[in-house]
C-alpha positions in Angstrom: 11.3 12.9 17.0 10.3 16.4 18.2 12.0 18.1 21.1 9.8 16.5 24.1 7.5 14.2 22.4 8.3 10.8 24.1 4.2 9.4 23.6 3.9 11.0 20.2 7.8 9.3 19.1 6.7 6.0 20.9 3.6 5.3 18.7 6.1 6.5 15.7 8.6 3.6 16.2 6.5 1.2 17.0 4.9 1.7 13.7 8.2 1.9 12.2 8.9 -1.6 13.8 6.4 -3.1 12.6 7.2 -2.4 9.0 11.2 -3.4 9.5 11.6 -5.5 12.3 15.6 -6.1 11.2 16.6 -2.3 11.8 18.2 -2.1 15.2 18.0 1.8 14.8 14.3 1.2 15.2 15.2 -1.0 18.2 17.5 1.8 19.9 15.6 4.4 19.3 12.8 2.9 21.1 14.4 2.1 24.2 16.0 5.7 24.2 12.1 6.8 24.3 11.2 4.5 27.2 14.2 5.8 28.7 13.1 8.9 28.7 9.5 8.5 29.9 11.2 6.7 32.8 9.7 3.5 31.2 13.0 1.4 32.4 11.5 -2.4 32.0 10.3 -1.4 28.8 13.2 0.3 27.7 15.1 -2.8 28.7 13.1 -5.4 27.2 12.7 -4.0 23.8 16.7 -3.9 23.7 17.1 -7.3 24.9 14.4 -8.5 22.3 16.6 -7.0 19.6 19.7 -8.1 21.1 18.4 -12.0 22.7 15.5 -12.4 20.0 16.2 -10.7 16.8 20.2 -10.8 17.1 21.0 -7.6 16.1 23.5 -5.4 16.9 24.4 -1.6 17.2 26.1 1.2 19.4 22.8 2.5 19.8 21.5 -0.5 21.7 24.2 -1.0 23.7 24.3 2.6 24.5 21.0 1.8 26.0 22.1 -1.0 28.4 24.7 1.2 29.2 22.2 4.2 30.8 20.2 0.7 32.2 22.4 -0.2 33.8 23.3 3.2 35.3 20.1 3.9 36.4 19.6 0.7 38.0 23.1 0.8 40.1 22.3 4.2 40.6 18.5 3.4 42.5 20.8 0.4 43.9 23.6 2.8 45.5 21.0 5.9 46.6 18.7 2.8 48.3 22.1 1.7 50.3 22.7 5.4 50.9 19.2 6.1 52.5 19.4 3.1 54.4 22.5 3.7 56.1 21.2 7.3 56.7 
């Protein structure tokens, strides 16, 4: 994937997907895309498809639950923060 790319590397994996569907490479490096196009749902449901559906398993997709799930506590906590502002 080129430096910067996220819609041209989206179309990429998806096409890679389609042709191996038991790679969960393909799988992490999707949701690391949608993660950064601030595509969070997305990037949360293709890992959870490869995790829930497909049952497969790598660093890489756990990696991305892991920034998930930072994000969303982070949105969570500055939310709280504002509020109390």
């Amino acid at each position: 994937m080129a430096l910067g790319q996220y819609e041209h590397a989206e179309a990429e994996l998806r096409e890679g997907l389609r042709l191996e569907q038991s790679s969960w490479i393909q799988y992490a490096n999707l949701g690391l895309t949608y993660l950064a196009l601030n595509r969070l749902n997305d990037s949360r449901a293709i890992t959870e498809e490869a995790l829930l559906k497909r049952k497969l398993d790598g660093i890489g997709l756990h990696f991305n639950l892991y920034g998930l799930a930072l994000l969303y506590c982070g949105n969570v906590q500055l939310a709280r923060s504002r509020s109390w502002a």
